[in-house]
VEXZA-495586 format. One line per field, with one value per residue: residue number from 1; x, z, y of N, C-alpha, C in turn. Coordinates in steps of 0.2 Angstrom, whole numbers, plus 2048, in hexadecimal, padded with zeros to 3 digits. Atoms other than C-alpha are relative to their C-alpha. Last residue first. Layout:
N
paro [NUM:...]
n.east [X:...]
n.up [Z:...]
n.north [Y:...]
ca.east [X:...]
ca.up [Z:...]
ca.north [Y:...]
c.east [X:...]
c.up [Z:...]
c.north [Y:...]
! end
This chain:
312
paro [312:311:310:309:308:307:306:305:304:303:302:301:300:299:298:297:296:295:294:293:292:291:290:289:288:287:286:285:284:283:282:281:280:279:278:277:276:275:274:273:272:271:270:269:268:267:266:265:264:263:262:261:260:259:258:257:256:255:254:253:252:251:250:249:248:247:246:245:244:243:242:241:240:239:238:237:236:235:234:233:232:231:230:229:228:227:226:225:224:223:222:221:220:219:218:217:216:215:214:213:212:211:210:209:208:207:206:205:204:203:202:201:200:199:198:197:196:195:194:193:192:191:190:189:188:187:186:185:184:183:182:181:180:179:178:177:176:175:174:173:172:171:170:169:168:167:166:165:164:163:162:161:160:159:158:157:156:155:154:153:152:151:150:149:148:147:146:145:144:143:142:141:140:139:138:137:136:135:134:133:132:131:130:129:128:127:126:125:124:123:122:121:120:119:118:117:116:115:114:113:112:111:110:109:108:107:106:105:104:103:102:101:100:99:98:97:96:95:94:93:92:91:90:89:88:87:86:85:84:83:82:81:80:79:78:77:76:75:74:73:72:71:70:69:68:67:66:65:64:63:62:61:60:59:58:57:56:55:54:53:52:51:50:49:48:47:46:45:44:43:42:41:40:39:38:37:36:35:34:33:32:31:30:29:28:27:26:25:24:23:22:21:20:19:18:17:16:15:14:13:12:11:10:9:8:7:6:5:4:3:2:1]
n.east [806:803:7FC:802:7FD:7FC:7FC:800:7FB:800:7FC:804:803:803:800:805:801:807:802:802:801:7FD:7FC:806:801:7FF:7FE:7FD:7F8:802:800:7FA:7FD:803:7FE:7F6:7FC:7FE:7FA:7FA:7FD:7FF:801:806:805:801:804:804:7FD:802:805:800:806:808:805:808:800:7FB:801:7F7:802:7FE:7FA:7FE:802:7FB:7FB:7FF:801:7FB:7F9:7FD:801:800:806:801:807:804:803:7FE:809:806:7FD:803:7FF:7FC:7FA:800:805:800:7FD:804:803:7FC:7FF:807:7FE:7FB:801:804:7FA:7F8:800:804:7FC:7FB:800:801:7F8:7FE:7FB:7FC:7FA:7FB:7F9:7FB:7FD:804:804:807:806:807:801:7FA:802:808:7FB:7FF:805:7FD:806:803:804:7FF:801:806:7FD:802:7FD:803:7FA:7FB:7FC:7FC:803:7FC:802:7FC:804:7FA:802:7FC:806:804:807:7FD:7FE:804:803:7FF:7FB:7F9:7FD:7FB:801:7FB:7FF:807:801:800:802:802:803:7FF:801:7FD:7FD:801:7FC:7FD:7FF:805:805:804:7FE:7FF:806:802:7FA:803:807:7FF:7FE:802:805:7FD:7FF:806:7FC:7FD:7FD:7FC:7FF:7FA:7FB:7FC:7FD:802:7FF:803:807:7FD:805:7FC:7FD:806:802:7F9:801:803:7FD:7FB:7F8:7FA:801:801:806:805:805:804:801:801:7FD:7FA:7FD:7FF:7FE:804:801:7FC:804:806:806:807:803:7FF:7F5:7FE:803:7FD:7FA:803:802:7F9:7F9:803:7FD:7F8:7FF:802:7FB:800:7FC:803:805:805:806:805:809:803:806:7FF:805:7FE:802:804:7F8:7FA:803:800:7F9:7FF:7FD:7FA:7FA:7FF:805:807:7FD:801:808:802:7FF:7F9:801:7F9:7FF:7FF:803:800:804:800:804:802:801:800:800:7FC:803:7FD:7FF:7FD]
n.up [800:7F8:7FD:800:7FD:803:7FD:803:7FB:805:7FD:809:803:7FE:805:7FD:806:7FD:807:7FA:806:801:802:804:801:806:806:803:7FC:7FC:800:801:7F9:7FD:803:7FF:7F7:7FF:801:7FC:801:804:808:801:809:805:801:7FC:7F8:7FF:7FC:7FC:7FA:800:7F9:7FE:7FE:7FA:7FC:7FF:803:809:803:800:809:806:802:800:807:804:800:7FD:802:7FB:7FC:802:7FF:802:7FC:7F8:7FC:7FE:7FC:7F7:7FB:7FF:805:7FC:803:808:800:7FC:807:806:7F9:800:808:800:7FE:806:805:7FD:7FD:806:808:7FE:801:807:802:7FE:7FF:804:7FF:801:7FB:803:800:7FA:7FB:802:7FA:802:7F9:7FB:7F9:7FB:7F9:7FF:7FB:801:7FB:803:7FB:803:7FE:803:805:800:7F9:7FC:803:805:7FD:808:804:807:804:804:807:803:808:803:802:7F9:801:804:7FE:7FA:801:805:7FC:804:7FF:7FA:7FC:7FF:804:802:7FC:800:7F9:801:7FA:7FF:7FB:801:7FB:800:7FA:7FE:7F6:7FE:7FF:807:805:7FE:7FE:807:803:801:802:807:801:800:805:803:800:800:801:7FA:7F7:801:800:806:7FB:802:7FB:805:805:807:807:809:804:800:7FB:7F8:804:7FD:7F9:7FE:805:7FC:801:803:800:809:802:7FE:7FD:7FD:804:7F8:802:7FE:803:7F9:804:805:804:802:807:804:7FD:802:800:805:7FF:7FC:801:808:7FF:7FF:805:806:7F9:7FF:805:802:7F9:800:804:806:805:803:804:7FC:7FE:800:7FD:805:7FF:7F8:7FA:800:805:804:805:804:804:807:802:801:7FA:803:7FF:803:803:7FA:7FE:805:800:7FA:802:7FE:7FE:803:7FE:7FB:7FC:7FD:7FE:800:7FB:7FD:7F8:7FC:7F6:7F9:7F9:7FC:804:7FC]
n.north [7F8:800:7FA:7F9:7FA:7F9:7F7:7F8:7FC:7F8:7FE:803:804:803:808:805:806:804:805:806:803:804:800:7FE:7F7:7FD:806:7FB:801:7FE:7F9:7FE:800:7FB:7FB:801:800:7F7:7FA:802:7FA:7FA:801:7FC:801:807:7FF:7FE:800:808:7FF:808:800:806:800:801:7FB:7FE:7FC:7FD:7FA:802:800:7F7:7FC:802:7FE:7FA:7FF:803:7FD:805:809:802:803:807:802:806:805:7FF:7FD:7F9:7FE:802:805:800:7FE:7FB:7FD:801:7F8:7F9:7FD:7FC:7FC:7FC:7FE:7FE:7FA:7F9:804:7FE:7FC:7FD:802:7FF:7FA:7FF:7FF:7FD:804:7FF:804:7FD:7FF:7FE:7F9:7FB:806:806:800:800:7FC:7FF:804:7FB:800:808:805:808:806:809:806:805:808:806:802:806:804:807:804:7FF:7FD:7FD:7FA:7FD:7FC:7FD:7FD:7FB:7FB:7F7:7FE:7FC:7FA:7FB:7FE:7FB:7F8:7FD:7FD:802:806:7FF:807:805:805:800:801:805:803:808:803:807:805:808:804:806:803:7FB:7FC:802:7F9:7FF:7FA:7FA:7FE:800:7FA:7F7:7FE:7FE:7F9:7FB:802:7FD:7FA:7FC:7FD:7FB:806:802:808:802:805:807:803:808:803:804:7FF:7FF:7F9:7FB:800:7FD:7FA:7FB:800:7FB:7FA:7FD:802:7FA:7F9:7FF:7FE:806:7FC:801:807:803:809:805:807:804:806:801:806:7FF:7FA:806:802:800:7FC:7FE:800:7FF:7FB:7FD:7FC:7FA:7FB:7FE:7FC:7FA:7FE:803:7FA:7F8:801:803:7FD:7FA:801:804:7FC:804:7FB:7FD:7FF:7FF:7FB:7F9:7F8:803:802:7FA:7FC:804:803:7FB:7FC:7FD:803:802:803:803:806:805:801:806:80A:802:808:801:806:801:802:808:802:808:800:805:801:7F7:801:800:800:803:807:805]
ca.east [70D:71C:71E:717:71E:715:70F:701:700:6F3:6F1:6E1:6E9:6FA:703:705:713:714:727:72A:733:735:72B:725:732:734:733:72B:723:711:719:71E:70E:704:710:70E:6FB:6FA:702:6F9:6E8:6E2:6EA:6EC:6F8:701:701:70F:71D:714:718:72A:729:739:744:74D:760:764:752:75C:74A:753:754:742:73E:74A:741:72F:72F:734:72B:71C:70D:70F:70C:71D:71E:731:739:744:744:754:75D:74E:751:745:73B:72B:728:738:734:725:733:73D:72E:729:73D:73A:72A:72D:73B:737:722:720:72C:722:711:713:71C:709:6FD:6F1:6E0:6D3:6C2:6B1:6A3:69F:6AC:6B9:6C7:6D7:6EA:6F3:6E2:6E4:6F7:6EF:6E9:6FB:6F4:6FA:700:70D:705:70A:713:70A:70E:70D:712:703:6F8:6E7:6E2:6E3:6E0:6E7:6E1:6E7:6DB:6DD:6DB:6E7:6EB:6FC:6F9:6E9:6EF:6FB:6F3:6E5:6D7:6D3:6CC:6CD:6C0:6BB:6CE:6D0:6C7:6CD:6CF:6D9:6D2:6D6:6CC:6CB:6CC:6C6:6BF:6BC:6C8:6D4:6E1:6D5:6D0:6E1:6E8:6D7:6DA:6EB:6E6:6DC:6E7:6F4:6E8:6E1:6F1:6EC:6DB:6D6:6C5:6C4:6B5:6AE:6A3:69F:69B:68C:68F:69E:696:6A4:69A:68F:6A0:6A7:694:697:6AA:6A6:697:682:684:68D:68D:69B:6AC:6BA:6C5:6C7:6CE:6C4:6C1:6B7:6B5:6B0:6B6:6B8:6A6:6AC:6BA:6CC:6DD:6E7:6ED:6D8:6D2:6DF:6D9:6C7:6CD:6D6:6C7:6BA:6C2:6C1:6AF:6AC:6B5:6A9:6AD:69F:6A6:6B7:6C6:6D6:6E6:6F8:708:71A:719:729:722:72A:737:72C:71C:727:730:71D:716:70A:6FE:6ED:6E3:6EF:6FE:6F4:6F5:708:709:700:6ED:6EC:6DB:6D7:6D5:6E1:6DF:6E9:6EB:6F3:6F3:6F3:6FB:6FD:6F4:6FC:6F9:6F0]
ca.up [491:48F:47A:473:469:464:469:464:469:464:46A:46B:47C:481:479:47E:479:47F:479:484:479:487:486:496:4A3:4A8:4B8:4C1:4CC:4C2:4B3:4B7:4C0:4B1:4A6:4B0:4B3:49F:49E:4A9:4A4:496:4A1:4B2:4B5:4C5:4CF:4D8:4D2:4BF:4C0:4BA:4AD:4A6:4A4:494:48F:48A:481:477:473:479:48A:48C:485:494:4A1:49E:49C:4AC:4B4:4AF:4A5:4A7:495:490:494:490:493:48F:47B:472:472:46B:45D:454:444:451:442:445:458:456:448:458:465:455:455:469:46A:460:46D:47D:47A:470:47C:48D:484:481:494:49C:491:499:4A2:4A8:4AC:4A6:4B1:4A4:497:491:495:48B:488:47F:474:469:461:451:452:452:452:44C:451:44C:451:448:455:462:467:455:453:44F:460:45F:46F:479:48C:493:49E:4AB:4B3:4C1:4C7:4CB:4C5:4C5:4D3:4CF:4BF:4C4:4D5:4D0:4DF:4DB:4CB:4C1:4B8:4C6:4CA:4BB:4BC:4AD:4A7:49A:495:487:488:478:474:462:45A:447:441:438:447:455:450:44B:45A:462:45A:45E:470:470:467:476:484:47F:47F:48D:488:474:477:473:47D:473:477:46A:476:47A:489:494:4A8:4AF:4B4:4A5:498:4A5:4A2:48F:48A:498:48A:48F:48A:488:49E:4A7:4A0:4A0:491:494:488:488:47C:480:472:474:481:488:48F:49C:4A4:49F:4A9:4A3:4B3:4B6:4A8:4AA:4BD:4B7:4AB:4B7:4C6:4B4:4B1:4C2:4C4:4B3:4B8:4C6:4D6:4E3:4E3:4E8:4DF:4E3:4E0:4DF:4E9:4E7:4D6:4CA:4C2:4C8:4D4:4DB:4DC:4E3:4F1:4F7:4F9:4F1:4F3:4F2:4FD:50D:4FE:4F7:507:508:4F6:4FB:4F6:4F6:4F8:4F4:4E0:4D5:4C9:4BD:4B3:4A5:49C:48A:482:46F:45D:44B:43D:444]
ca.north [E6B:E5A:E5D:E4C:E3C:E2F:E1F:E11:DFD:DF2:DDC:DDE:DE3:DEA:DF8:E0A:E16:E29:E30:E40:E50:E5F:E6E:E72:E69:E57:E4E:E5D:E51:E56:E54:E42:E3E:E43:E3A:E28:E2B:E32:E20:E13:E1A:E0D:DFF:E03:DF5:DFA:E0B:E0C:E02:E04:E17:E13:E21:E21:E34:E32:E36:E25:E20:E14:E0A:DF8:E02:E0A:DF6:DEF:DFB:DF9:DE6:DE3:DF1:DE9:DEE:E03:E06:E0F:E23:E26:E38:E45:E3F:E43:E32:E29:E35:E41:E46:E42:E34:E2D:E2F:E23:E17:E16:E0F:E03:DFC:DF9:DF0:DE4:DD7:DDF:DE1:DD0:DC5:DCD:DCD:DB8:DB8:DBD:DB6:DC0:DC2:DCE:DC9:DCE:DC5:DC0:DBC:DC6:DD1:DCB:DCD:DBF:DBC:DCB:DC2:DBE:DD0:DD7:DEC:DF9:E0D:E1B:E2B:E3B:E48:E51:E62:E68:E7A:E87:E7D:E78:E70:E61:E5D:E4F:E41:E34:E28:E1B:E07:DF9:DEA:DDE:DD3:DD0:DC7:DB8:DB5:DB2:DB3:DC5:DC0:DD2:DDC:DE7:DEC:DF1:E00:E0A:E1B:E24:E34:E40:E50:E5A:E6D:E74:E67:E61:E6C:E5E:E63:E61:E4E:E47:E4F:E47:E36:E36:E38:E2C:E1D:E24:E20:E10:E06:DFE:DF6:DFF:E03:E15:E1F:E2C:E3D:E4B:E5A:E63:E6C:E64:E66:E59:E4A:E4D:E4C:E3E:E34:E38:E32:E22:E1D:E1F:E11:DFF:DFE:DF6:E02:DF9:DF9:E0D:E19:E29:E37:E49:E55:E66:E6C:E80:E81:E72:E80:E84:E89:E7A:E73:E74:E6B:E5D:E5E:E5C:E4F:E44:E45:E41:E31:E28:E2F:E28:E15:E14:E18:E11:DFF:E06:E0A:E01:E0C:DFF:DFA:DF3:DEF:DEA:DDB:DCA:DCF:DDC:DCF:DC1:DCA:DD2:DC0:DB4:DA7:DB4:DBE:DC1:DC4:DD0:DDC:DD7:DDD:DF0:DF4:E07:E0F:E20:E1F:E25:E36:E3E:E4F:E57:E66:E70:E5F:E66:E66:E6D:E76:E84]
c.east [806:7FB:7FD:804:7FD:802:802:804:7FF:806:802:804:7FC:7F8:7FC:7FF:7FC:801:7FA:7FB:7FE:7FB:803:806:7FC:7FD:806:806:805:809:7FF:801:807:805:7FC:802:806:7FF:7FC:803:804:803:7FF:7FD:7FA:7FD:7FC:7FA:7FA:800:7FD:7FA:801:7FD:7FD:800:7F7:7FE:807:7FE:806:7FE:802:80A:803:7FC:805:809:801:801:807:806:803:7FD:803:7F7:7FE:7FD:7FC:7FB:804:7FB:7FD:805:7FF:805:805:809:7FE:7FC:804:805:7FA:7FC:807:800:7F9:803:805:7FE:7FB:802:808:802:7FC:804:806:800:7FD:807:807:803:804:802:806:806:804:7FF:7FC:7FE:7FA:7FC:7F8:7FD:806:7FE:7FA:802:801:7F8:805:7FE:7FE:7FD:805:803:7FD:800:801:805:7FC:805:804:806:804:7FD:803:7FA:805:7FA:805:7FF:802:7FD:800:7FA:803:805:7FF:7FE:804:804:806:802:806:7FE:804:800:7F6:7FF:804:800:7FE:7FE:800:801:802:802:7FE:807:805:7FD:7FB:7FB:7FC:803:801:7F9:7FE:805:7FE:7FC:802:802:7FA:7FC:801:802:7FC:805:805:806:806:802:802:803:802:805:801:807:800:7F9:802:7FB:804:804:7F9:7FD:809:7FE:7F8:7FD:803:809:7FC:7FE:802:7FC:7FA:7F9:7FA:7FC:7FD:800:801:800:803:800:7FC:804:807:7FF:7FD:7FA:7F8:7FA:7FF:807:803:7FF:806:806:7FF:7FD:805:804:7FD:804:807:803:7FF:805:801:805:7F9:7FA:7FA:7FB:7FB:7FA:7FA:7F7:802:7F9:800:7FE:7FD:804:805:7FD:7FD:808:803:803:805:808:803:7FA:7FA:803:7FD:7F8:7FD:801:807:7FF:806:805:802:7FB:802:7FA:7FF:7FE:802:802:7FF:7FC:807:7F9:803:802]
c.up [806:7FF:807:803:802:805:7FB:804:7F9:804:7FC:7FD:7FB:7FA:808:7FD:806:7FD:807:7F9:806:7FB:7FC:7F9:7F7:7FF:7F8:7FD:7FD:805:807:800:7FF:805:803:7FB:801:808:7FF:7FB:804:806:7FB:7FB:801:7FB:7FB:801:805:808:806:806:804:803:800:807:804:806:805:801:800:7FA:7F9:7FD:800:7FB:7FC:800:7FE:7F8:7FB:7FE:807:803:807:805:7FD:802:7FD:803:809:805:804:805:806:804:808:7FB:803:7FF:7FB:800:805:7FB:7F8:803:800:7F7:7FB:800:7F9:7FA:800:802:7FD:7FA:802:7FE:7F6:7FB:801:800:7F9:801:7FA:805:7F9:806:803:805:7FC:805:801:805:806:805:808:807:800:802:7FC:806:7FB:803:7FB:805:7FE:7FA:800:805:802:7FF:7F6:803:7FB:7FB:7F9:7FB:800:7FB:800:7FA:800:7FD:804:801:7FE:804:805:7FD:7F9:800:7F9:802:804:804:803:7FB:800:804:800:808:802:806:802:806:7FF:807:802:807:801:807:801:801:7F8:7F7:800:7FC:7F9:7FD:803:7FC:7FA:801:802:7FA:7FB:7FF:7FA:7FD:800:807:7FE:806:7F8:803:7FE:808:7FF:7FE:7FB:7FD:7F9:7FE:801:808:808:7FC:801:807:804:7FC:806:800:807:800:7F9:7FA:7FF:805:805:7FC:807:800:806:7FE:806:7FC:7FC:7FD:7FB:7F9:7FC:803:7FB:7FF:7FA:800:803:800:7F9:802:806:7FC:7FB:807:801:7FC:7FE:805:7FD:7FD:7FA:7FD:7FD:7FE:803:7FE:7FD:802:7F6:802:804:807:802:7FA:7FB:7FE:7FE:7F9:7F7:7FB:7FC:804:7FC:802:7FA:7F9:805:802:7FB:800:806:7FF:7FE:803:7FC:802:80A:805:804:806:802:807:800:808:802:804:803:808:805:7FC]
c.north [801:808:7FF:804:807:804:806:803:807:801:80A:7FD:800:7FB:7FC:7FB:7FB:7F9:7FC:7FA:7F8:7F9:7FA:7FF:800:807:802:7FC:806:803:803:808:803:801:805:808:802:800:806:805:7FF:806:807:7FE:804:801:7FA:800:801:7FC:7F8:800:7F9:800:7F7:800:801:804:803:807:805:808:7FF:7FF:809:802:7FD:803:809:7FF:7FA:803:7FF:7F9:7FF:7FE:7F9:800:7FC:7FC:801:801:807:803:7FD:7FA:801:803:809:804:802:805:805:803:804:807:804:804:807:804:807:7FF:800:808:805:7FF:801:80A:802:7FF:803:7FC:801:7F8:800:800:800:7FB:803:7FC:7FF:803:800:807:800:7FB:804:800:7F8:7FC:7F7:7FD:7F8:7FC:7FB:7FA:7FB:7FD:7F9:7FF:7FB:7F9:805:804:802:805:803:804:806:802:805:803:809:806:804:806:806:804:804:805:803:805:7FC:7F8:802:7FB:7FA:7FC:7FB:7FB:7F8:7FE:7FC:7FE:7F9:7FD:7FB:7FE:7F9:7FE:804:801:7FE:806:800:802:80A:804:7FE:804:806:801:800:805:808:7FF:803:808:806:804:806:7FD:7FB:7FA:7FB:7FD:7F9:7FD:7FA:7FC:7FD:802:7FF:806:809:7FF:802:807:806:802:807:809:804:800:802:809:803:803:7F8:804:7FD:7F9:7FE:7F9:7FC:7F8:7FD:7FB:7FE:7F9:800:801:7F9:7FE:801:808:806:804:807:807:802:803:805:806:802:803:807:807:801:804:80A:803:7FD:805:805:7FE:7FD:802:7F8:804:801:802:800:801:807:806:7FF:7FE:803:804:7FF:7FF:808:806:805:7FD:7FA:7FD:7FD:7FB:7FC:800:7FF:7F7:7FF:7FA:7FE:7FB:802:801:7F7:800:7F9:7FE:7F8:7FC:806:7FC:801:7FD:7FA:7FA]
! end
């Protein structure tokens, strides 16, 4: 095998849906100001008996699932999430014992919301050296739980969910080399710190950083997939802010592309606002098996990671 893939994917929201006008009753502001602002219209809430495990263990067992495997058929269990409460036992082993998984190696990746794609390069980095066999990669976050519902500038962005993705050995690579970094001088523009732990950002400082450097990095990821941004059938960007989401998919010259424009729906996930936004697209029938879809995740520390995979 000289390669990984995507065998599946899978996602998960909460019940609860917390609509503008229903934020507008808790905070000075209205449904006008949010969608002119950053795109939402709603987002999922989860409850204060749905922790960030649960969350991420509904995505994974529907990954599982798409992908016709069991528990006995992992062997390596990754997830991103910048909000997990409790140091140990980690997300990676509470979803492994939630799911049944027998023995394996289990790792959460602290990388905020561009968590996801850093763990998925880490299992396709992980699978094809022949350290595991099948990998679940898990983006799950509660943001909701970090945030100060009485500002009006963050609360009206968050919302809560998990995506995941099953990987496994493949002959062709599914999953083209990562291109990732990091601007620590820039690590205080998005933060969750403090105690409690609260969410904030400087919101126009990641707007200029994300429209204006993004977009050259986003080329050199499907450089490294040996192909052009015209090529791909679909853009998976962080799910931040629809107004950052559609002029980078344009400065990137995505023409022919699909865009995820989950963000609408389902607001600032953080680590699992793109295998949300790429589950839902598969799901939709969006894009077909196959197809070349550029993942790119950027936000805090300040990190960012994408590459290019084949849709499962």
């Amino acid at each position: 095998m000289n390669g990984s893939r995507i065998a599946a994917v899978g996602h998960y929201q909460p019940a609860k849906v917390l609509t503008n006008e229903d934020l507008a009753g808790l905070v000075d502001t209205s449904d006008e100001w949010i969608r002119s602002r950053v795109g939402i219209h709603t987002r999922h809430i989860a409850g204060p008996d749905e922790p960030v495990d649960e969350l991420a263990a509904h995505a994974a067992a529907k990954a599982l699932a798409a992908a016709g495997l069991g528990p006995g058929d992992i062997d390596l269990v990754l997830v991103a999430t910048s909000t997990a409460v409790d140091r140990s036992p980690n997300m990676a082993a509470r979803v492994a014992a939630r799911l049944g998984i027998p023995g394996p190696a289990a790792l959460d990746i602290n990388v905020v919301c561009a968590g996801f794609t850093h763990a998925l390069a880490t299992a396709d980095h992980t699978v094809r050296a022949g350290a595991a066999t099948r990998a679940l990669v898990i983006g799950a976050d509660k943001m909701s739980e970090v945030t100060d519902w009485s500002d009006r500038t963050t609360c009206v962005l968050v919302g809560d969910g998990a995506g995941a993705a099953v990987v496994e050995a493949s002959a062709e690579p599914g999953i083209s080399p990562v291109l990732w970094g990091s601007v620590p001088e820039m690590g205080h523009a998005v933060r969750i710190e403090g105690q409690p732990a609260r969410f904030a950002q400087e919101g126009q400082s990641v707007y200029r950083w994300a429209t204006t450097k993004l977009p050259p990095l986003a080329r050199q990821a499907c450089e490294r997939a040996g192909l052009r941004p015209e090529d791909l059938a679909a853009v998976v960007l962080h799910q931040a802010n629809l107004r950052i989401i559609e002029p980078l998919a344009e400065k990137i010259g995505a023409v022919n592309a699909v865009v995820a424009r989950d963000v609408t729906a389902s607001g600032n996930t953080s680590a699992a606002s793109i295998p949300l936004a790429f589950s839902k697209l598969v799901e939709q029938g969006a894009i077909s098996a196959g197809d070349p879809v550029l993942l790119f995740g950027f936000g805090g520390n300040l990190s960012y990671a994408g590459q290019v995979v084949r849709c499962p």
